[in-house]
N, CA, C and O of each residue as an XYZ file, in Angstrom:
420
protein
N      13.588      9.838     22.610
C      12.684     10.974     22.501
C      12.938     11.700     21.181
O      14.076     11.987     20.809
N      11.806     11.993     20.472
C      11.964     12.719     19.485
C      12.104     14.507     19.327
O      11.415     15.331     19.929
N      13.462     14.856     18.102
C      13.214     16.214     18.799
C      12.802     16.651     17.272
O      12.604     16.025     16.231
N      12.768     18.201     17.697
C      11.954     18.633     16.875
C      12.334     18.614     15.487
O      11.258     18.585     14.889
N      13.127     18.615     14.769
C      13.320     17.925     13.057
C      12.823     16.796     13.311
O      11.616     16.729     13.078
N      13.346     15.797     13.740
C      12.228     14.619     13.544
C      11.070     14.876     13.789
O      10.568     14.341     12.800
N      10.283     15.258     14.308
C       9.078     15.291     14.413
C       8.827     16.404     12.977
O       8.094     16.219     12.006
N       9.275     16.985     13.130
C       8.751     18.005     11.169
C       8.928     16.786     10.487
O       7.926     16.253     10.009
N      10.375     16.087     10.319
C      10.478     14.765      9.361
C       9.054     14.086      9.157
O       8.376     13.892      8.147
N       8.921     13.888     10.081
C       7.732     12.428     10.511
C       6.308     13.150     10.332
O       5.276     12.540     10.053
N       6.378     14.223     10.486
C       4.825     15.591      9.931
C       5.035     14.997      8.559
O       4.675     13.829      8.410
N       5.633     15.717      7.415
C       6.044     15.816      6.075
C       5.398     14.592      5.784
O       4.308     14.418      5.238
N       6.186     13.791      6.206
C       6.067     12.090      5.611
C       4.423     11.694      5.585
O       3.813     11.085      4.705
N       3.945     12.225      6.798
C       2.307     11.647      7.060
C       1.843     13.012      6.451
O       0.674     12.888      6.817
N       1.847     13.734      6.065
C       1.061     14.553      5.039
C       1.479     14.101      4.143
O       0.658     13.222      3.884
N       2.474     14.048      3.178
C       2.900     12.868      1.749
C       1.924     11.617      1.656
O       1.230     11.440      0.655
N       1.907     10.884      2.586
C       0.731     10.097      2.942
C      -0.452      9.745      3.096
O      -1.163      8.778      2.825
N      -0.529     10.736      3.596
C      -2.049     10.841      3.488
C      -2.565     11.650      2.181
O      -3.791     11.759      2.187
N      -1.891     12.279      0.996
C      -1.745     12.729     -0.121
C      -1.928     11.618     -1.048
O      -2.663     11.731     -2.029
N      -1.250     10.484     -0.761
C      -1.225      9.518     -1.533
C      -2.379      8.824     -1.102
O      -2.891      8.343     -2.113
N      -2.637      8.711     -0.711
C      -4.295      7.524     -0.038
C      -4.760      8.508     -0.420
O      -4.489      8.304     -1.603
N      -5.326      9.584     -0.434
C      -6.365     10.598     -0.810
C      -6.789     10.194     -2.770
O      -7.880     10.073     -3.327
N      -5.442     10.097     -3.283
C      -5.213      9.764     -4.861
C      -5.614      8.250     -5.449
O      -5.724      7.948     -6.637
N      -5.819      7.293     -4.170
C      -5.718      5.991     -4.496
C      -7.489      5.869     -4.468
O      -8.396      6.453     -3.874
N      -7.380      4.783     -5.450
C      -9.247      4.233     -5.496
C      -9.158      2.602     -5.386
O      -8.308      1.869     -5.891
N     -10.191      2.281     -4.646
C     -10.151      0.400     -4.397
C     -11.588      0.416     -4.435
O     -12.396      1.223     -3.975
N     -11.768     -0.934     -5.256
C     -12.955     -1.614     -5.788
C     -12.974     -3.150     -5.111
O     -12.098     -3.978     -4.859
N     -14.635     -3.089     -4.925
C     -14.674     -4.380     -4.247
C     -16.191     -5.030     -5.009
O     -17.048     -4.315     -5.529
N     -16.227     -6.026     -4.946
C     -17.847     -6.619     -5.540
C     -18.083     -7.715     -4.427
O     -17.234     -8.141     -3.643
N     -19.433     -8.091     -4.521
C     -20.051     -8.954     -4.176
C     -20.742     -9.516     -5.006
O     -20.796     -9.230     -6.202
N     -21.648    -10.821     -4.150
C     -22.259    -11.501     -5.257
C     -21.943    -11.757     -6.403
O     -22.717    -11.580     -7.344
N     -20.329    -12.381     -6.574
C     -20.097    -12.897     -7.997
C     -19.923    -11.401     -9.150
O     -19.780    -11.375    -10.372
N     -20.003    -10.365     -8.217
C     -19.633     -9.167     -9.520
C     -21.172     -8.722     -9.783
O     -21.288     -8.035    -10.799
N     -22.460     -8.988     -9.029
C     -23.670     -8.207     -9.216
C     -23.874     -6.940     -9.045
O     -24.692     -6.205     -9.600
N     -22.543     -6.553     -7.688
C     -22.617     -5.381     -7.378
C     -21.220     -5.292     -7.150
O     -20.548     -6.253     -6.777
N     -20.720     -4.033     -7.391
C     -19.258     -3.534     -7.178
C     -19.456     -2.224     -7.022
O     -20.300     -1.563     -7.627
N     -18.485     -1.718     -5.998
C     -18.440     -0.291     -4.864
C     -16.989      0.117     -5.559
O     -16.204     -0.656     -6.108
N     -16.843      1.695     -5.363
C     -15.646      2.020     -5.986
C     -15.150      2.772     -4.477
O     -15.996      3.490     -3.944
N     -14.223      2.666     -4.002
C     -13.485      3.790     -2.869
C     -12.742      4.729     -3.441
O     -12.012      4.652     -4.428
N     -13.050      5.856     -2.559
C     -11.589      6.878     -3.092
C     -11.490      7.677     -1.928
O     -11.898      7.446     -0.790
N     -10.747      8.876     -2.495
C     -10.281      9.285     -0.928
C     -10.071      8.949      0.457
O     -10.510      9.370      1.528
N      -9.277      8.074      0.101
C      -9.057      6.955      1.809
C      -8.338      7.946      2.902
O      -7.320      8.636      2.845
N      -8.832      7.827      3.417
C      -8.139      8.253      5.350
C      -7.047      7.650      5.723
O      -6.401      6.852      5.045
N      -6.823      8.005      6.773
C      -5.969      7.117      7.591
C      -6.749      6.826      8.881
O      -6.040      6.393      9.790
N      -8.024      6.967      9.154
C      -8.502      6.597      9.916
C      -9.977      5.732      9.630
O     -10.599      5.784      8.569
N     -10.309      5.062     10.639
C     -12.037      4.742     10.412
C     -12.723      5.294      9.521
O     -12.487      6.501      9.479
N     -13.551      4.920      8.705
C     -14.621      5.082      8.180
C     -14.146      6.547      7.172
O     -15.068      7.265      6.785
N     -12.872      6.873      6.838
C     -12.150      8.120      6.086
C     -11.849      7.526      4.724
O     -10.860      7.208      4.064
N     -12.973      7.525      4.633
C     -13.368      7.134      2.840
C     -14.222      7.536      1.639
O     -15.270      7.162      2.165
N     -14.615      7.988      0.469
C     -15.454      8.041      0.112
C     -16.291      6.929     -1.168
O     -15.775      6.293     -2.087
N     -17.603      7.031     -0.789
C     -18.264      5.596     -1.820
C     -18.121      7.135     -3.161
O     -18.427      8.323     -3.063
N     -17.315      6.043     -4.670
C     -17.547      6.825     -5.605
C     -18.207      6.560     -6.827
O     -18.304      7.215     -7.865
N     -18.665      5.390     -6.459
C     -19.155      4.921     -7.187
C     -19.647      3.546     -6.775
O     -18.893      2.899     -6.048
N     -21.301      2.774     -7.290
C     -21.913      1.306     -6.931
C     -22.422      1.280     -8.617
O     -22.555      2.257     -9.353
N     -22.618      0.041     -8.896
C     -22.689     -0.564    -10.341
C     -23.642     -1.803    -10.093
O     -22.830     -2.722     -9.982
N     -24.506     -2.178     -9.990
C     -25.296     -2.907    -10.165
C     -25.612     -3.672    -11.297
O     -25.867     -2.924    -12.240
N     -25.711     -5.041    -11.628
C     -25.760     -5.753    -12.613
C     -27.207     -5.738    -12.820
O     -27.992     -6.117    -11.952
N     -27.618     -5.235    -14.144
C     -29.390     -5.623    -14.107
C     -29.731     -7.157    -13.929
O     -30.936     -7.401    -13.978
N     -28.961     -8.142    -13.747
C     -29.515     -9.431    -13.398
C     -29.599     -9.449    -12.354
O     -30.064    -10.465    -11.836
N     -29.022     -7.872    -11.190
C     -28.591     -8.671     -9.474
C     -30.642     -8.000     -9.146
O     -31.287     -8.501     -8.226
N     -31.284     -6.874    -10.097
C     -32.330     -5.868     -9.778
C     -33.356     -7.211     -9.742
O     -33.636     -7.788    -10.792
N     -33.643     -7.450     -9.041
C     -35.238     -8.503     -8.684
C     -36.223     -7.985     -7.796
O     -35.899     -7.923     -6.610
N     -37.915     -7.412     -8.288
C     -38.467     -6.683     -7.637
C     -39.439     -7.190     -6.416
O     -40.069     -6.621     -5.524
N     -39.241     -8.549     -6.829
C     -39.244     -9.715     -5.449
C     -38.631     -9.855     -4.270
O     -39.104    -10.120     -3.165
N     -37.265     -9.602     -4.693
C     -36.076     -9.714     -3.809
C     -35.499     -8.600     -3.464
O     -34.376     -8.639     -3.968
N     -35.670     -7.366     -2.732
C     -35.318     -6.051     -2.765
C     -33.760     -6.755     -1.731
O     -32.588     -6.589     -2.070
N     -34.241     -7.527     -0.460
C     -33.719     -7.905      0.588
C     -31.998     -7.897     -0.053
O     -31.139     -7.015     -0.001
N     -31.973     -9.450     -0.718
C     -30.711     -9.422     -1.440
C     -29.781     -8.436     -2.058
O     -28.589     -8.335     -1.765
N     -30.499     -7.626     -3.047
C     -30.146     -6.368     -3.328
C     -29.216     -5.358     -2.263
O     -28.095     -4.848     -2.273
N     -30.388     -5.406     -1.363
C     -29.428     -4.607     -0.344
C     -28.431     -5.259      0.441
O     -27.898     -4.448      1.199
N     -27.963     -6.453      0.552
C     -27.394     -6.854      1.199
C     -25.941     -7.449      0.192
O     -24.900     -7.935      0.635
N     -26.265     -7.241     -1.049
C     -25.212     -7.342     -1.676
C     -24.192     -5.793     -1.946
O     -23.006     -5.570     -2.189
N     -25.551     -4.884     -1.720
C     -24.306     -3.330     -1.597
C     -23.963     -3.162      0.059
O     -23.018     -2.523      0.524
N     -24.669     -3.677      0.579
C     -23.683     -3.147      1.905
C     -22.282     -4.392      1.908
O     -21.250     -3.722      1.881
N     -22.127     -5.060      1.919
C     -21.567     -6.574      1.626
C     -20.426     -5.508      0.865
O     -19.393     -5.198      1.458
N     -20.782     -4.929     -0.683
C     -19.308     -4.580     -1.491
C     -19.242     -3.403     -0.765
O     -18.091     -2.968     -0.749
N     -20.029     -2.729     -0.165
C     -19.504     -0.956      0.944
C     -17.898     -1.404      1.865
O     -16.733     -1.018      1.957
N     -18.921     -2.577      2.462
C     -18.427     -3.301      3.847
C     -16.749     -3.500      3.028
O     -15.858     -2.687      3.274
N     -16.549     -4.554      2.167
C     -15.494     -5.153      1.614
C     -14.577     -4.282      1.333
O     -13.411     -4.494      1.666
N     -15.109     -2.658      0.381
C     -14.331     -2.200     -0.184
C     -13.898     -0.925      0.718
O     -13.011     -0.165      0.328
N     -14.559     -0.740      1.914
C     -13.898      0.146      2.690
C     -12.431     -0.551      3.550
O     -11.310     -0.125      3.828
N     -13.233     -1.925      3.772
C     -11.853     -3.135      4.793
C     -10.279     -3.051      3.565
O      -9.137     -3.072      4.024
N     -10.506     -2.978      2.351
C      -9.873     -2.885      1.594
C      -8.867     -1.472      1.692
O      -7.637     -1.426      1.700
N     -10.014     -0.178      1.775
C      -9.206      0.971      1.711
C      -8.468      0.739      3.285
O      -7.263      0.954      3.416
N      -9.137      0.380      4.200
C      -8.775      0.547      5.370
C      -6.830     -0.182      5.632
O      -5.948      0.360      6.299
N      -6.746     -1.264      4.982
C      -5.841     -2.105      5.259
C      -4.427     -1.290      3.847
O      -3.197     -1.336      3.829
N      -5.244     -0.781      3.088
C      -3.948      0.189      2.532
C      -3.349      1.050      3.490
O      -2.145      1.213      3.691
N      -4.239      1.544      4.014
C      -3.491      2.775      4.441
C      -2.980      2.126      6.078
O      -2.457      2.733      7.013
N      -3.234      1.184      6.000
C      -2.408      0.580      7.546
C      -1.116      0.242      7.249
O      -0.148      0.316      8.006
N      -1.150     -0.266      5.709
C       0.268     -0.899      4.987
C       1.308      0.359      4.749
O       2.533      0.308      4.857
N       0.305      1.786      4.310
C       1.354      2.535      4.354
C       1.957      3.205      5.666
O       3.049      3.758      5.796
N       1.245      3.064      6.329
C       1.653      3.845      7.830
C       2.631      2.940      8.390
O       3.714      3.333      8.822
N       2.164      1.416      8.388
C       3.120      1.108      8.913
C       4.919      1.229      9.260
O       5.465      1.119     10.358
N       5.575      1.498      7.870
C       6.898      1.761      7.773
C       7.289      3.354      8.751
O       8.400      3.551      9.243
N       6.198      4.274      8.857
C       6.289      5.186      9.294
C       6.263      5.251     10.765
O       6.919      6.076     11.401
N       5.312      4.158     11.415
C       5.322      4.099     13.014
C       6.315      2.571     13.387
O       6.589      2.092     14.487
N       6.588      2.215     12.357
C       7.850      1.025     12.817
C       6.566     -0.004     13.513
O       6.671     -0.706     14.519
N       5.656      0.124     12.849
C       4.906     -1.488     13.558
C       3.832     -0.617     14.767
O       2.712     -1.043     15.049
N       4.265      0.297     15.207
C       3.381      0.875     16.202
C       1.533      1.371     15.550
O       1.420      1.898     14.444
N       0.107      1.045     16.566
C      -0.075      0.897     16.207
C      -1.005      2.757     16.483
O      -0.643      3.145     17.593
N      -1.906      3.751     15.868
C      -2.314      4.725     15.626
C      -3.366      4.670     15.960
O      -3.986      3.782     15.375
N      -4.290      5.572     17.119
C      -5.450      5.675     16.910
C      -6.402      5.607     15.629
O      -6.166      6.332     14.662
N      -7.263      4.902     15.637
C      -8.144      4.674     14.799
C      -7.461      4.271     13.785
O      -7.629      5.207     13.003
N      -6.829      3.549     13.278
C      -6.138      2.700     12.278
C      -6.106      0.923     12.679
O      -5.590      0.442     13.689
N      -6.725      0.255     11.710
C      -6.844     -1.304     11.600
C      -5.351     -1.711     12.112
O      -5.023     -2.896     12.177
């Protein structure tokens, strides 16, 4: 059972933490680099991310093909959030000894 310094310990540490994922940015592309998503401010939970950026290649813009288009930014959204998501599982981990946190991958 944990008493109460450890538990302040183990507060501290996951605010330090979540300080640091807040500072970190992850980039993801699709389609060969047509489109690339920037993350920042990662969570420690679900969907605790922000898009800061999408970059579009003027070769991916086809006014034929809207379909593709969109399916290449949700595709780098999709990628580059699984990305932020699995940082901040890597950092928690050492902190819950393997245990696993609501809403955390």
């Amino acid at each position: 059972m944990m008493n109460n310094e450890m538990m302040r310990q183990l507060q501290a540490r996951m605010a330090k933490l979540q300080e640091e994922l807040a500072s970190q940015t992850v980039e993801a592309s699709a389609g060969g680099g047509a489109v690339s998503v920037t993350i920042s401010e990662i969570g420690m939970g679900p969907a605790q991310a922000r898009v800061q950026r999408v970059k579009i290649a003027p070769e991916a813009v086809d006014p034929e093909d809207i379909e593709t288009l969109e399916d290449l930014v949700v595709a780098a959204v999709n990628e580059a959030l699984s990305k932020a998501q699995k940082i901040a599982a890597e950092k928690v981990a050492p902190l819950t000894g393997g245990m696993k946190l609501p809403g955390m991958p």
